[in-house]
C-alpha positions in Angstrom: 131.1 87.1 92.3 132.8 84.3 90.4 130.3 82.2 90.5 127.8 84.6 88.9 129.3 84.3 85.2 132.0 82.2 83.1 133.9 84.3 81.4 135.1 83.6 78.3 138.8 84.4 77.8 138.6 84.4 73.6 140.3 88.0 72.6 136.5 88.3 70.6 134.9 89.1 73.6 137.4 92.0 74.7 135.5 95.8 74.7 136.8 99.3 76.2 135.1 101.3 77.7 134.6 104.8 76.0 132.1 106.8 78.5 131.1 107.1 81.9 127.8 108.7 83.1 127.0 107.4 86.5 125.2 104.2 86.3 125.4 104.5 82.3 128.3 103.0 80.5 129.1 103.1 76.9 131.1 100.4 75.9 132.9 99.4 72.3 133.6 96.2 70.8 135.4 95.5 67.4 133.3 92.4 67.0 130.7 89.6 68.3 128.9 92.9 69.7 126.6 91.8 72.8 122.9 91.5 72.6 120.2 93.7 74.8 120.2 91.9 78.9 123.6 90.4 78.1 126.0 91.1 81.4 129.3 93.0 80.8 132.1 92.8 83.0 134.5 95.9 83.5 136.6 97.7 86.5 140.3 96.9 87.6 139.7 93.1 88.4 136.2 93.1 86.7 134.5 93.1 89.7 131.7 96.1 88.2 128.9 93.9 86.5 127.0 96.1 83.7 124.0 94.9 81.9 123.2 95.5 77.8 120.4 98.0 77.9 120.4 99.5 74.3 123.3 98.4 71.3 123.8 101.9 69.9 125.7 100.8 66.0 127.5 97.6 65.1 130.2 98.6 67.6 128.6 100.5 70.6 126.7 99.2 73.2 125.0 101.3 76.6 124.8 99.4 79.6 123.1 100.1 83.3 125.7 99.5 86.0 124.1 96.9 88.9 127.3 97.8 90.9 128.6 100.6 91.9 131.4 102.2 89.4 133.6 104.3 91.4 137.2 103.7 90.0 135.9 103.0 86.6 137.3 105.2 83.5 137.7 105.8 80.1 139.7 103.0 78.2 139.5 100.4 81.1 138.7 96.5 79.4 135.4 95.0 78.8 134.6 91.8 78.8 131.1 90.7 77.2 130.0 86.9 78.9 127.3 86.7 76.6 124.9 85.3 78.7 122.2 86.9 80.9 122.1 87.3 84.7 121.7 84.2 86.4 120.7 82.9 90.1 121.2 79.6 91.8 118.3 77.5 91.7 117.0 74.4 93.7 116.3 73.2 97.3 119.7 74.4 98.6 118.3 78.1 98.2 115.5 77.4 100.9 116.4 78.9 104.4 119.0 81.7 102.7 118.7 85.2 102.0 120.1 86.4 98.2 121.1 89.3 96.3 120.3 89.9 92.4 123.7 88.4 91.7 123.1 85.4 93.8 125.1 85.9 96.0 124.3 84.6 100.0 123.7 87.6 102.3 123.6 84.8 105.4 127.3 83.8 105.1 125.9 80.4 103.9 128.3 79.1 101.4 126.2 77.4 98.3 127.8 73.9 96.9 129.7 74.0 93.8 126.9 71.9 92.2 125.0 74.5 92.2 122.1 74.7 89.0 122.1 78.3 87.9 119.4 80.1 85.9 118.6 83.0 83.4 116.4 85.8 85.2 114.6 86.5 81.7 112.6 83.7 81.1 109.6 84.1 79.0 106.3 83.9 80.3 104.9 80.2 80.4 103.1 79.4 76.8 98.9 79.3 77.3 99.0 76.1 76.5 100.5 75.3 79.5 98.6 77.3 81.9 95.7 76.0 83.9 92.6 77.6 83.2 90.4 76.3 85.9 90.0 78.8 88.8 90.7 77.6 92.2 90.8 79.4 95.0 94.0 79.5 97.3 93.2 78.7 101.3 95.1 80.9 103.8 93.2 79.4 106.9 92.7 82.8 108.0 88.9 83.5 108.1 88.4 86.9 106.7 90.3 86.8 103.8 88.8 83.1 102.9 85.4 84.4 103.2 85.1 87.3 101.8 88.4 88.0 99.5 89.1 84.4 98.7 92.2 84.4 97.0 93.2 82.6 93.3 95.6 80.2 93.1 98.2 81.1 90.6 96.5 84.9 91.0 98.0 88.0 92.3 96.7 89.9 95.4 97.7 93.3 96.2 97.9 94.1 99.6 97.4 97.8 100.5 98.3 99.5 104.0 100.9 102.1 105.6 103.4 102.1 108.5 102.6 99.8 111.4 98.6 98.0 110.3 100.4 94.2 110.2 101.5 94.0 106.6 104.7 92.1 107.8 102.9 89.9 110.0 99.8 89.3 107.6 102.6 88.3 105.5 104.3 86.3 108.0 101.1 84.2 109.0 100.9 83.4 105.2 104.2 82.3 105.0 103.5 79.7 108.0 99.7 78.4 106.6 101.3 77.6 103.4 103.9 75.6 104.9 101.6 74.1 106.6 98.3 73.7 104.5 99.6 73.6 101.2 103.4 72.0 101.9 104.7 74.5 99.4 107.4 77.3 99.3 107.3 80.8 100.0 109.4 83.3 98.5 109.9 87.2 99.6 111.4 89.4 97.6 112.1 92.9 98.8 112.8 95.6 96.5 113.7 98.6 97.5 113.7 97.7 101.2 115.0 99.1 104.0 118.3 96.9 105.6 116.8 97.4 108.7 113.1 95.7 107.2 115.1 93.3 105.8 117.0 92.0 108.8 113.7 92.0 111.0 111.7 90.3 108.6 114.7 87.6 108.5 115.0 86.8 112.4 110.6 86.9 112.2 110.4 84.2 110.3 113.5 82.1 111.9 111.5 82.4 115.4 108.4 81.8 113.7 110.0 78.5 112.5 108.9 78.9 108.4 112.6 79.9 107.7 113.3 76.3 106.4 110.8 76.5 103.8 111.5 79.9 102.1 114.2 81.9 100.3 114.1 85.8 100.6 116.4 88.0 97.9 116.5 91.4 98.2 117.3 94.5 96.3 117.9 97.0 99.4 116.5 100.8 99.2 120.8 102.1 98.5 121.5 99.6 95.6 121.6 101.2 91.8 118.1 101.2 90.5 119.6 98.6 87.6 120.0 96.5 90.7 116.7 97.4 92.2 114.7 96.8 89.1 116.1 92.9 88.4 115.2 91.7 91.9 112.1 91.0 90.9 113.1 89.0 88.2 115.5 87.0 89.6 112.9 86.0 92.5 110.4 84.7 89.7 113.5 82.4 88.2 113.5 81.0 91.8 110.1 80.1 92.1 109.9 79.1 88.9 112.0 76.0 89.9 109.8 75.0 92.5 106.7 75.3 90.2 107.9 73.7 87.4 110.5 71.5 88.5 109.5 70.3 92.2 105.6 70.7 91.2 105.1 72.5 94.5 102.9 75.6 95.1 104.4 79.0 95.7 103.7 81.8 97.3 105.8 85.1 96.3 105.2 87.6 98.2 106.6 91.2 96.8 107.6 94.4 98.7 107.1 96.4 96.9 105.3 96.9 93.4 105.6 100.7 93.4 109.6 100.5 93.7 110.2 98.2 90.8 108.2 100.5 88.5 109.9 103.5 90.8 113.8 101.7 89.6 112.8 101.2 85.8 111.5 105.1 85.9 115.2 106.0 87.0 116.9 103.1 84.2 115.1 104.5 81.6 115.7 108.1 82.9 119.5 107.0 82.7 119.1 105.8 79.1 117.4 109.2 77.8 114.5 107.9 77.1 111.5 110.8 76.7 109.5 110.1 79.4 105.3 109.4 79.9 102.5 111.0 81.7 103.9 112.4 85.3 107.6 111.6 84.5 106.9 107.6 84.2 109.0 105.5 81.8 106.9 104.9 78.2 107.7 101.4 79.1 106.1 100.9 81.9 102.9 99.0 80.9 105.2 96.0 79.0 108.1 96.1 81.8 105.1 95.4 84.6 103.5 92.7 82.1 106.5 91.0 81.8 107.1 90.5 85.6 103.5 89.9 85.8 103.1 87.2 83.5 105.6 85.0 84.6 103.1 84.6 87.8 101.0 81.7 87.0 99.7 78.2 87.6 100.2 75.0 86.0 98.2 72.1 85.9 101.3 70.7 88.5 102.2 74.1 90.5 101.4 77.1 91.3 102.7 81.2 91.7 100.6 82.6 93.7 101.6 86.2 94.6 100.9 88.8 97.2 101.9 92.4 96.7 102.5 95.4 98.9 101.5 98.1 96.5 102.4 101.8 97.7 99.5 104.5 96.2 101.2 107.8 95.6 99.6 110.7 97.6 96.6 108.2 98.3 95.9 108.9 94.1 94.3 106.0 92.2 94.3 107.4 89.4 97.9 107.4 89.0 99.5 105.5 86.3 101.7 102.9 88.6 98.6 102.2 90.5 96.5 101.8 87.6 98.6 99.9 85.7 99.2 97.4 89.2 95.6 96.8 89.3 95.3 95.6 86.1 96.7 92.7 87.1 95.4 91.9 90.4 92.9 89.2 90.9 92.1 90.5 94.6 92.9 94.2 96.6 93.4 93.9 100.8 93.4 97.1 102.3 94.7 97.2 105.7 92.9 100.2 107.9 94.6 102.1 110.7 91.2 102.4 112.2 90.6 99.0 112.9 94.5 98.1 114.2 93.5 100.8 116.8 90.7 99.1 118.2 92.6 95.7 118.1 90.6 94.3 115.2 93.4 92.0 113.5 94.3 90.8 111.0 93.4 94.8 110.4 91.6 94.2 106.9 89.3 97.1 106.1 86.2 94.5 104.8 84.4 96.9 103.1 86.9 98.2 101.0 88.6 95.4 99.9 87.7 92.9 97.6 88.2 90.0 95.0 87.5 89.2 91.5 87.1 85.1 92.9 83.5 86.5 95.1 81.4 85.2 92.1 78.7 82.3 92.5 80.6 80.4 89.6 83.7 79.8 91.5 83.0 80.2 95.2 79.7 78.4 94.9 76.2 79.8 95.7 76.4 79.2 99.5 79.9 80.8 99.9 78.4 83.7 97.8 74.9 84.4 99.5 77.3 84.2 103.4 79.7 86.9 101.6 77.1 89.6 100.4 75.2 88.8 103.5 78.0 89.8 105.6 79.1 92.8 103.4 75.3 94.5 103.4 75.2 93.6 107.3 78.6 95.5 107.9 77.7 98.5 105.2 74.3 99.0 107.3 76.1 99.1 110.8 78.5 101.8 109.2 75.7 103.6 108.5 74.2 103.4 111.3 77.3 104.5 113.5 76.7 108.3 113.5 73.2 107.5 115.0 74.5 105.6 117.3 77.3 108.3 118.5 74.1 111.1 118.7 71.6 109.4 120.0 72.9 106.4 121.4 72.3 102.5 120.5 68.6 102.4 122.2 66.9 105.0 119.8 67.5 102.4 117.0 64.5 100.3 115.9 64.7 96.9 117.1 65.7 95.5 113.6 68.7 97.8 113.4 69.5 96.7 116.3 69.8 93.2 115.3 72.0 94.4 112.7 74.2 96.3 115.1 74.3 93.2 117.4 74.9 90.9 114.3 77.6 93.4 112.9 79.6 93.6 116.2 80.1 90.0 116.6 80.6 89.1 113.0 83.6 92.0 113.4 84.9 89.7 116.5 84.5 86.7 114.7 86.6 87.7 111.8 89.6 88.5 114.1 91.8 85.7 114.5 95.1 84.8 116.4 98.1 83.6 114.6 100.7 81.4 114.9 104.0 84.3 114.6 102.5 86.4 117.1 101.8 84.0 120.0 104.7 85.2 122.0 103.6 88.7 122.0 99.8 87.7 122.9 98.2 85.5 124.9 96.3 83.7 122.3 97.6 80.6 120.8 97.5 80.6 117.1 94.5 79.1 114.9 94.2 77.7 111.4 90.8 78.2 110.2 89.1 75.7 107.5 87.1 77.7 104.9 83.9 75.7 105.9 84.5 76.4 109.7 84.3 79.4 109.1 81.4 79.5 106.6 79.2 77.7 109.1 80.3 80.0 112.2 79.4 83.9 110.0 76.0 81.7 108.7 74.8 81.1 112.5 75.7 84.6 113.1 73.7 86.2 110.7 70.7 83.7 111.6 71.1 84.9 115.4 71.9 81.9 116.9 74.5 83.7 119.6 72.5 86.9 120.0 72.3 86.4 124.0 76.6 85.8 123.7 78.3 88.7 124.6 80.6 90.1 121.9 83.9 89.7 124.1 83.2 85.7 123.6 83.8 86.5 120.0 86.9 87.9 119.7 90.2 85.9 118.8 88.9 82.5 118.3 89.1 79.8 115.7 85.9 78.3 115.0 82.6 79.0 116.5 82.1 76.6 118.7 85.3 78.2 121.0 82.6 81.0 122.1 80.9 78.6 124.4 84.2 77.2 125.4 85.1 80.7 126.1 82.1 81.4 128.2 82.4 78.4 130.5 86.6 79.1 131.3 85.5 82.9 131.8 82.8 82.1 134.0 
């Protein structure tokens, strides 16, 4: 870790330290006393990094280990570096995986020439923000039609074990390579190893490796650790936004955890905690990791978020404080992963503050509500249909069963990380392919298709294509 901080070797910077409580360290210096986020080195050859949470008097400051502090006692040195964390920034990152410290977990060695970065960068100044809406293409149909995504926005995506989160993410990670020639950046915190690893050897046989980075803060680091990660990911992005002038996409697993790690910091510090044992500080920590997720009029961070509900409540504070600051929710359902519906997106349920005539335009609109009152009326109609069976229904619901079914179909999609598990070779969808293939649904052009000719295409006109190879 040598290359995370120059230290100083001025006698002004020396501490001791005078208590050890787990991850919490108090530490004394006669003089130049270190300011709050400053890193503090300390252990037998310095190797346990501490970070300035609180300055206690003139003399006394209390730190949060980010590395373990086994060995570490009463009287050892202290060294302050005066500066903050830092990372390594620029185009030598892409392709690597990172710790919080910077440090390559891919046994890639990063040049000496190395720029490296502060992870507490204010928020970007309004003036510099862009405050025209766009929306952000993914090429995948359901999500451009009905939950079109901002650019420079956040998105939470919602789902449990096994419904595609990884490989919704995965296909994401590829389209923006490849539609937007940007840069994608994951940052895991609180992951699994094992999550980790998988997602890593995904993406190099997908063939996006070369234009991402991935840092993680793994599930058995110290929560100081844990709750920088997220941080340290924004400083890299941050580089490619406002220095390269490229889009990102950040893509965060998961939301819950960071707000889970500052619960157990402030925990550490004594703080008195808030409603259902949360931090007091957990509104303005979130905001400040929020914030820094915007676009300019030269780049963008767009953001996608795994965000874990506890006990399905969403009323609790983390959830309610996450939303807040999403511009678009994607639930993933288990019911629809069953039946082979993917990407899995639960339709109904999901949703996005971009759906407005204003931004989408009126056409885009009128297709979206269309296809949401179409889909609400066949789920209505299901428990009719499981009694009496589909022929009892008047001949209109039936059109709306009909229309329903293959507007289901349509919005599957193959992708391009899972074509060597399937037999379906990968499709990018345009946003006005797919526009004009849910409009001739809805206005019955393909009533006489059967529904199988619907189901992982592109565009629309694959169904005849489809019919003519099947026979």
């Amino acid at each position: 870790m040598e290359n995370v901080i120059k230290v100083a070797d001025s006698q002004s910077l020396l501490g001791k330290v005078i208590a050890v409580r787990g991850s919490v360290v108090d530490i004394e210096f006669e003089t130049n006393l270190p300011a709050i986020n400053m890193v503090v080195k300390t252990g037998k050859g310095l190797e346990i990094i501490l970070e300035v949470h609180m300055q206690l008097d003139n003399k006394h400051v209390r730190c949060i280990a980010l590395t373990p502090t086994q060995g570490l006692e009463r009287g050892m040195k202290a060294i302050s570096t005066y500066e903050h964390l830092k990372v390594p920034v620029g185009p030598e990152t892409l392709g690597h995986m990172f710790d919080v410290f910077g440090n390559t977990l891919d046994e890639f060695e990063l040049p000496q020439t190395m720029q490296w970065r502060s992870i507490h960068n204010p928020p970007l100044p309004l003036i510099q923000r862009s405050t025209t809406s766009e929306v952000f293409e993914t090429g995948i149909k359901a999500i451009d039609v009905l939950l079109p995504l901002e650019r420079g926005g956040k998105a939470g995506l919602f789902g449990g074990a096994g419904v595609g989160k990884t490989v919704l993410l995965t296909e994401l990670i590829h389209n923006m390579v490849k539609n937007h020639s940007g840069v994608s950046m994951f940052c895991g915190i609180g992951e699994r190893s094992r999550e980790g690893l998988e997602l890593y050897h995904d993406m190099k046989e997908a063939g996006v490796l070369p234009e991402m980075v991935m840092i993680f803060g793994q599930m058995n680091e110290l929560p100081g650790a844990r709750f920088r990660v997220g941080h340290a990911a924004l400083t890299m992005a941050e580089y490619f936004r406002d220095d390269e002038h490229k889009d990102v996409l950040l893509l965060i697993d998961n939301v819950f955890r960071f707000i889970q790690a500052g619960m157990e910091v402030s925990g550490l510090l004594g703080q008195m905690p808030s409603r259902l044992g949360y931090q007091p500080t957990m509104a303005t920590e979130l905001s400040q990791l929020q914030e820094r997720i915007a676009n300019t009029k030269t780049g963008a961070i767009t953001s996608i978020q795994a965000v874990y509900v506890p006990a399905d409540d969403l009323t609790d504070p983390a959830a309610v404080h996450t939303f807040s600051h999403l511009s678009a929710t994607i639930t993933l359902s288990r019911k629809r992963a069953s039946e082979g519906m993917y990407p899995a997106i639960d339709l109904l349920q999901s949703g996005s503050k971009m759906a407005s005539p204003t931004i989408i335009g009126e056409r885009h609109y009128k297709i979206a509500q269309n296809i949401r009152q179409t889909l609400a009326q066949y789920e209505e109609l299901k428990d009719i249909i499981a009694m009496l069976g589909l022929e009892q229904l008047s001949l209109e619901d039936q059109k709306i069963v009909n229309r329903s079914r293959r507007l289901e179909r349509f919005l599957t999609q193959p992708f391009y990380t899972t074509e060597q598990f399937t037999q379906y070779k990968g499709k990018n969808v345009s946003l006005k392919d797919a526009l004009d293939g849910c409009e001739r649904i809805l206005n019955d052009e393909f009533k006489d298709y059967p529904e199988s000719a619907f189901y992982m295409i592109g565009t629309i006109d694959e169904v005849r294509e489809k019919i003519e190879v099947n026979g």
